[in-house]
C-alpha positions as CSV (number, residue, x, y, z in Angstrom):
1,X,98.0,91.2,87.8
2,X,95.8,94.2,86.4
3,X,96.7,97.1,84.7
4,X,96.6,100.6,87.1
5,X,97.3,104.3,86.7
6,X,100.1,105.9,88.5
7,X,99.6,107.7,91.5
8,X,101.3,108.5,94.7
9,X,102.7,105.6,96.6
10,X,101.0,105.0,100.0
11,X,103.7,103.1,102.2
12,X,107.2,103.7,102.4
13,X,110.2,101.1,102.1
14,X,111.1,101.7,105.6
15,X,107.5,100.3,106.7
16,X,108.1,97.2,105.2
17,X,111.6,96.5,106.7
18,X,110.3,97.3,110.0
19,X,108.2,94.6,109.8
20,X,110.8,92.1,108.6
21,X,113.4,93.4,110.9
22,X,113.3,90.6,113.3
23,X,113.5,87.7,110.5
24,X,116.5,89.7,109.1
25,X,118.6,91.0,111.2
26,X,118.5,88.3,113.6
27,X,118.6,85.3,112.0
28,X,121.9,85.9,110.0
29,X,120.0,86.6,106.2
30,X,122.3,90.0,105.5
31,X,126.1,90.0,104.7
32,X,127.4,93.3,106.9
33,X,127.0,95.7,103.6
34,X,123.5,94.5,103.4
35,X,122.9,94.9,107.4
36,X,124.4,98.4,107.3
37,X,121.5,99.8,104.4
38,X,118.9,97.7,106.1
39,X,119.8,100.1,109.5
40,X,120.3,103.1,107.8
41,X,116.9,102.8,105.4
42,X,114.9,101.7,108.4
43,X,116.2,104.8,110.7
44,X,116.4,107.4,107.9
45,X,115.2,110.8,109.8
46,X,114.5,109.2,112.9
47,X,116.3,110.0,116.4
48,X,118.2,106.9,115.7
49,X,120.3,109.4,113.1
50,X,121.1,112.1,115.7
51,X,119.6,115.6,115.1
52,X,120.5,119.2,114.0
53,X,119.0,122.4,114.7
54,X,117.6,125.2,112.9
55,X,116.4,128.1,114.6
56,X,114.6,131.3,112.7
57,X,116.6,134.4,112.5
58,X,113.5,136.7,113.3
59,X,111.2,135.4,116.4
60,X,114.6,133.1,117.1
61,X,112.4,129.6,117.4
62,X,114.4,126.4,117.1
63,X,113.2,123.1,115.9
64,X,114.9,120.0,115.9
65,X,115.2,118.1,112.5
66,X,116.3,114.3,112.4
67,X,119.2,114.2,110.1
68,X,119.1,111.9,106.8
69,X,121.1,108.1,106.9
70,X,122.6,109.1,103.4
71,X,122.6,105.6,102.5
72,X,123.1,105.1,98.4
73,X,120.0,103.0,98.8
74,X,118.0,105.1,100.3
75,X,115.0,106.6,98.1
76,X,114.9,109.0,100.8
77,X,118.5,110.4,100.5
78,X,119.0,110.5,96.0
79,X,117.1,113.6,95.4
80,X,119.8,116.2,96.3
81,X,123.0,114.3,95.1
82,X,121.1,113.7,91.8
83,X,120.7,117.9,91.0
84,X,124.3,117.9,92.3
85,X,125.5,115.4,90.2
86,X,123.3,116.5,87.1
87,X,124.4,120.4,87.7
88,X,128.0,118.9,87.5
89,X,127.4,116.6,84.4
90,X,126.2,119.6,82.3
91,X,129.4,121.4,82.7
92,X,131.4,118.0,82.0
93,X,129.5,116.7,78.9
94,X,130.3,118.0,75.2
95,X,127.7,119.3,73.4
96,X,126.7,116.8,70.7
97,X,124.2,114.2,70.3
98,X,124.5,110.7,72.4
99,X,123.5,106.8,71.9
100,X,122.1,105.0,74.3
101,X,123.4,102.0,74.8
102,X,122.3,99.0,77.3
103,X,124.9,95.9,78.1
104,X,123.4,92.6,79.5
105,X,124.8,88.7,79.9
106,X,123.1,86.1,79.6
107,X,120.5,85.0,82.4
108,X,122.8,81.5,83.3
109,X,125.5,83.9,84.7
110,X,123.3,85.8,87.0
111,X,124.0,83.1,89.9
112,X,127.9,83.3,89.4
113,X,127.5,87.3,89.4
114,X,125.4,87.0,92.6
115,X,128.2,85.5,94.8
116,X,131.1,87.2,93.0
117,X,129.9,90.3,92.6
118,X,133.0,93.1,93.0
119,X,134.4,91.2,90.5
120,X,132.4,90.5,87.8
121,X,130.9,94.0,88.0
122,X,133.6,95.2,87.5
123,X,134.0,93.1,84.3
124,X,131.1,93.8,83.0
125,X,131.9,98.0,82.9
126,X,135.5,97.0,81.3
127,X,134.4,94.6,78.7
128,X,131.7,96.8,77.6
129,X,133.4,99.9,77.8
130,X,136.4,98.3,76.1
131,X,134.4,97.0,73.3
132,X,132.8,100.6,72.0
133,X,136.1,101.9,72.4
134,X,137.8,98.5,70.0
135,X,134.7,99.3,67.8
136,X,134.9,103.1,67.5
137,X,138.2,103.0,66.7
138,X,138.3,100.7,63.9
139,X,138.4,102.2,61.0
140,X,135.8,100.0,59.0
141,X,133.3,101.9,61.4
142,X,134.1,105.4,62.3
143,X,137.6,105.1,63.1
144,X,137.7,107.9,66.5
145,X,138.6,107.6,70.0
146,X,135.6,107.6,71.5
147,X,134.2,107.4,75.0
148,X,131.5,106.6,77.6
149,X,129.5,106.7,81.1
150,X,128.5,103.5,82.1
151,X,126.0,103.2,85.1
152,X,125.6,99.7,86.6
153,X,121.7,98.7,87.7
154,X,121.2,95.4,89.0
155,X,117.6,95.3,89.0
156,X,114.5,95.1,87.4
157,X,110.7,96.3,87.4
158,X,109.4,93.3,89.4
159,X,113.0,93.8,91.8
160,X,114.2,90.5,90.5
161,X,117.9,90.3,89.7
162,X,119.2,91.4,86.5
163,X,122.4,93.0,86.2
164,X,122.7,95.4,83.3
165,X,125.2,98.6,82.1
166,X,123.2,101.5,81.1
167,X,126.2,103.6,78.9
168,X,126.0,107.2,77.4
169,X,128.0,107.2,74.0
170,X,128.2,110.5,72.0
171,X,128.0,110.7,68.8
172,X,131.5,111.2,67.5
173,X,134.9,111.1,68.7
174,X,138.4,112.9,68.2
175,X,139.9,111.5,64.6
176,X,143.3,109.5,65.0
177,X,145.3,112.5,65.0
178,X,143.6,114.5,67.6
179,X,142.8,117.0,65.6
180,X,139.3,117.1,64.4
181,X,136.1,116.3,65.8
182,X,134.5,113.2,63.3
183,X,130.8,113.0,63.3
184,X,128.5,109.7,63.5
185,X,125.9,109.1,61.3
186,X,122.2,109.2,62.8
187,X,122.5,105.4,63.6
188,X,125.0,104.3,65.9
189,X,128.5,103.9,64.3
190,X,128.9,100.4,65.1
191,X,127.0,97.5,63.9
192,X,124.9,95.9,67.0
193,X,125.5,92.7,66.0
194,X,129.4,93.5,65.5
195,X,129.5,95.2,69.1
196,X,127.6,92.3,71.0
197,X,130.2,89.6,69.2
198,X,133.1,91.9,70.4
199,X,132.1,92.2,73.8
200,X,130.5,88.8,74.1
201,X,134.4,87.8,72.7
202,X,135.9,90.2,75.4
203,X,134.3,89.3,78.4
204,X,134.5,85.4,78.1
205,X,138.3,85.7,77.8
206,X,138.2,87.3,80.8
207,X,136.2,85.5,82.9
208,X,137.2,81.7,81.7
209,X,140.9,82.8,82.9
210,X,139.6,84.3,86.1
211,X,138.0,80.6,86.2
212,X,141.1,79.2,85.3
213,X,142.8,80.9,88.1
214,X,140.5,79.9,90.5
215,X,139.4,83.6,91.2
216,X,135.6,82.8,91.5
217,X,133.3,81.4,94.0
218,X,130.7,78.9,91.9
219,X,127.4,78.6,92.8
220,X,125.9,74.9,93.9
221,X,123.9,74.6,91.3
222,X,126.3,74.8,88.3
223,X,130.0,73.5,89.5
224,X,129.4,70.9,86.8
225,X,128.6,73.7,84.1
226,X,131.9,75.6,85.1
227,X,134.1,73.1,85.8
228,X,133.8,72.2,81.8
229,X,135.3,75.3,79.8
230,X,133.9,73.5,76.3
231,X,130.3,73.2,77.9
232,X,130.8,76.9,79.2
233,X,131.5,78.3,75.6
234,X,129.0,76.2,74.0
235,X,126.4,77.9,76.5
236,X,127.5,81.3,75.9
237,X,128.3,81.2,72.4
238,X,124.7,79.4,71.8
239,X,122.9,82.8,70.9
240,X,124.2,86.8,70.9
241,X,124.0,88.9,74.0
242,X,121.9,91.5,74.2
243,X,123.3,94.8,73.4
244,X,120.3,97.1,72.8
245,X,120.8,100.6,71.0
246,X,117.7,103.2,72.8
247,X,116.8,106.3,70.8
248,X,119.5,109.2,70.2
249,X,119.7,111.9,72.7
250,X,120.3,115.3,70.2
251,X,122.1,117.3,72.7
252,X,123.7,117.5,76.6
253,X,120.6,119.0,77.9
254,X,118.4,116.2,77.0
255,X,120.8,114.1,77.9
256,X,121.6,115.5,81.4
257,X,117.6,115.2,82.0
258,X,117.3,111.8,81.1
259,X,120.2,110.5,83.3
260,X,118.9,112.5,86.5
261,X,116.5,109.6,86.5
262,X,118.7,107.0,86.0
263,X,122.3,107.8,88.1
264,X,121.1,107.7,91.5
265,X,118.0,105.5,91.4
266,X,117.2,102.8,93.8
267,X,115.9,99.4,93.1
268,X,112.4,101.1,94.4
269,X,111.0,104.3,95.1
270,X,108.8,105.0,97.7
271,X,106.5,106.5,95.1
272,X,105.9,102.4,93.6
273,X,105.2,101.0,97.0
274,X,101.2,101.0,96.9
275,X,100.5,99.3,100.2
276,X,101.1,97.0,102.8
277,X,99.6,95.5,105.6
278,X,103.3,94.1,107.1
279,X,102.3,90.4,106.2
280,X,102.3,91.5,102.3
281,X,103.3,94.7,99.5
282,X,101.8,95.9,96.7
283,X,103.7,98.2,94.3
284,X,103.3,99.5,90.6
285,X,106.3,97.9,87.8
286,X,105.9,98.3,84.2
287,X,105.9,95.3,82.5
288,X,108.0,95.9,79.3
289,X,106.6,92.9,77.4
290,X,103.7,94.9,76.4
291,X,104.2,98.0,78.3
292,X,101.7,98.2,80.6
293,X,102.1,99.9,84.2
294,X,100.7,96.9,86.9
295,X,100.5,96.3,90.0
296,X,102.1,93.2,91.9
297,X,101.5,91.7,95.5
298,X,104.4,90.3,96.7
299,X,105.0,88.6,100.6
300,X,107.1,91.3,102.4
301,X,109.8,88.6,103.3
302,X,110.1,88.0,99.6
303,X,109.9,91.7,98.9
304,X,112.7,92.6,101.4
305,X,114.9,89.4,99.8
306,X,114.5,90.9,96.1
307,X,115.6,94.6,97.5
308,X,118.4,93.2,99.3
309,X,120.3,91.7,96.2
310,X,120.4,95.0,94.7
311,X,122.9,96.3,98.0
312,X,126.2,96.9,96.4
313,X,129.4,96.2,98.0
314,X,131.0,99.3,100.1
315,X,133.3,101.7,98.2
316,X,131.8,100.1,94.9
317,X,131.5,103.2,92.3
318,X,128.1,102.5,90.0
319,X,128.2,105.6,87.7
320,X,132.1,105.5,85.5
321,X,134.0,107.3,82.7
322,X,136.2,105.7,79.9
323,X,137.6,106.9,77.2
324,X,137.5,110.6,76.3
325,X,135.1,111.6,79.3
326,X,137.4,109.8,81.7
327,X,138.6,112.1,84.5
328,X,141.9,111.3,83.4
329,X,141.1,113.6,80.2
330,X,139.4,116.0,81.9
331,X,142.0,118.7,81.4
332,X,143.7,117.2,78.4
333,X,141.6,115.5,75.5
334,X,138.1,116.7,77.0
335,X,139.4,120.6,76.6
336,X,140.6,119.9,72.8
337,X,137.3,118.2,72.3
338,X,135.6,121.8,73.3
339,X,137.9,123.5,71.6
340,X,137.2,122.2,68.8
341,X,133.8,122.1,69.3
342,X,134.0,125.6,69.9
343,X,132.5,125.6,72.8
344,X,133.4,127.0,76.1
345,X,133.3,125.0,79.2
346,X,131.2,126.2,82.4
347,X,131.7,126.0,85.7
348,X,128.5,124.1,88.2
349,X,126.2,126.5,89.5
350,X,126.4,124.6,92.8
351,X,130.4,125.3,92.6
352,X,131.4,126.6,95.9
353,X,127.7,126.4,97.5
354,X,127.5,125.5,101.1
355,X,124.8,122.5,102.1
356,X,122.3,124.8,103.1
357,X,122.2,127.1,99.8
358,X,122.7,124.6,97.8
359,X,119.0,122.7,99.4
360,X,117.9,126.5,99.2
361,X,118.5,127.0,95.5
362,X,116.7,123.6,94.9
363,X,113.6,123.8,97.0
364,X,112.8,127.3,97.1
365,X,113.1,129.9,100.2
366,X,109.5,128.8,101.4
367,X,111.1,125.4,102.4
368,X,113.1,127.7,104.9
369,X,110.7,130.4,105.9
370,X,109.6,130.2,109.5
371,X,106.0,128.9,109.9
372,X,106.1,130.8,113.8
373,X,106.4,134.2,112.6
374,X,105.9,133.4,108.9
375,X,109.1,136.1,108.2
376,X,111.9,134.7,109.5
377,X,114.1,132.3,107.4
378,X,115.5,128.9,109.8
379,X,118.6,129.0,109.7
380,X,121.3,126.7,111.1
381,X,121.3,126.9,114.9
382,X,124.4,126.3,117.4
383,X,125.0,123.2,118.4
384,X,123.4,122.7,122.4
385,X,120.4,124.9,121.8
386,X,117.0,123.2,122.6
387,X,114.1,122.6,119.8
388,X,110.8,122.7,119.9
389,X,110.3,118.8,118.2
390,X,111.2,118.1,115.0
């Protein structure tokens, strides 16, 4: 693998399932949530989607535009959700600075995680949302009620399969009595080492009585491992988990700009996909262990089967609140944490909006102008009425 500079991907990930489509979808690879985003990512804006129409309100030209699969794994259809969501996030977060904090479990677990997933993702945004808020609150530390947002990626550069919490802490909470905002120091307020114990502690006691109960598949490979609860806690207690504290955000703004590019991402963009001839794909990952941007060539069988662990289960909600910035507290503890903040809370730009100004205010009025008569703006046309192609 050699070093390269970025640049503008040249395939998309569509390409490449269309050219596994056959090995996929018909030979039973897919569980149904898996089948449904292979469908939608491979049809994104094609007739397959059905159609809408806009027609210009000047020379009165229609063209027909294939509508969007709106698939959460879709790196086609992220961009406009994430300015809707990061609009809405500025008016929700308080104004302070905020840790960044990054929650993983040990590798032997990923298996069990595979083939259980609902459950022990959900597990791992409880145990480590419980454990800031246990070490927040004790008083040997900083002694506030504190808070997060979690968001749950399950991948990494190379697409292999490595479930992780990214979590947005700020820096502070309300004091036991509600009544005054209590500032952290410039490190985080907790301890790493005390953190990782507490939710290493945490998240074992759940999962050994959810393997007591008999609540989890095992995998093949490691019913001996699980079957023995002494070998089990010898393997996890062997070393600390990796809680990893990033650099301090110092206000919402920088905040809100970091996590546009982390709430709605995909396993890949189409942006990393180099090339591909449909027998193999290249595509650019940064290789953290000395930083370097590279490129890897990957079979496209093997390259669909990475992407395809990283399909979350339906209904499954990836981006959570706890604590003081649960919805729960929007109207209660959130307002007295702005009050006292002295700051007033804003309402989203995008509030009240339809679809088509909202993709206005975010692409421009060019996107809309009418390339026919070059005044006109298209404009959403009746249902029935005839394009000239898409």
């Amino acid at each position: 693998m050699e070093a390269v500079n970025k640049r503008n991907g040249g395939a998309e990930l569509s390409t490449v399932l269309d050219s596994q489509k056959e090995v996929f979808l018909s030979q039973k690879h897919l569980c149904p949530d898996q089948r449904k985003a292979f469908n939608d990512i491979l049809h994104c804006r094609t007739s397959q989607m059905g159609s809408h129409s806009l027609c210009c309100d000047s020379c009165g030209r229609v063209k027909v535009c294939y509508n969007s699969c709106r698939n959460r794994h879709c790196p086609k259809c992220q961009y406009i959700k994430q300015q809707l969501w990061v609009e809405k996030l500025k008016c929700r977060l308080l104004p302070v600075r905020y840790f960044h904090a990054v929650f993983t479990v040990p590798e032997f677990l990923n298996p069990l995680f595979y083939i259980n997933q609902r459950f022990c993702y959900n597990l791992l945004f409880e145990c480590s949302a419980k454990a800031v808020k246990k070490t927040a609150l004790n008083p040997v530390f900083l002694g506030v009620e504190s808070g997060c947002l979690s968001v749950l990626h399950t991948w990494g550069q190379s697409l292999n399969y490595h479930p992780h919490i990214h979590m947005l802490v700020p820096a502070g909470g309300l004091d036991s009595d509600g009544m005054q905002w209590l500032y952290a120091g410039k490190k985080f307020f907790v301890p790493v080492k005390a953190l990782s114990s507490v939710f290493r502690g945490l998240f074992m006691e759940r999962l050994l009585g959810a393997l007591e109960d008999n609540l989890l598949r095992i995998p093949d490979g490691q019913k001996e491992l699980f079957a023995d609860i002494k070998s089990l806690k010898r393997e996890s207690y062997a070393k600390m988990w990796n809680v990893y504290i990033k650099k301090t955000f110092r206000g919402a703004g920088q905040v809100v700009s970091y996590l546009g590019r982390y709430t709605h991402r995909v396993a890949i963009s189409n942006s990393r996909i180099l090339d591909t001839d449909g027998e193999t794909v290249k595509f650019r990952w940064k290789d953290y262990r000395d930083n370097k941007t590279k490129t890897m060539l990957l079979a496209c069988s093997e390259f669909v089967r990475r992407f395809m662990q990283h399909v979350l289960p339906t209904g499954f909600y990836k981006i959570r609140y706890y604590g003081i910035l649960a919805s729960a507290n929007s109207n209660t503890k959130m307002n007295e944490c702005f009050r006292l903040l002295n700051i007033t809370r804003e309402v989203s730009f995008y509030h009240g909006l339809s679809t088509y100004e909202v993709m206005e205010e975010i692409f421009g009025e060019e996107m809309f102008r009418c390339t026919c008569c070059k005044n006109g703006r298209m404009v959403f046309a009746p249902p029935g009425e005839k394009g000239n192609g898409p």
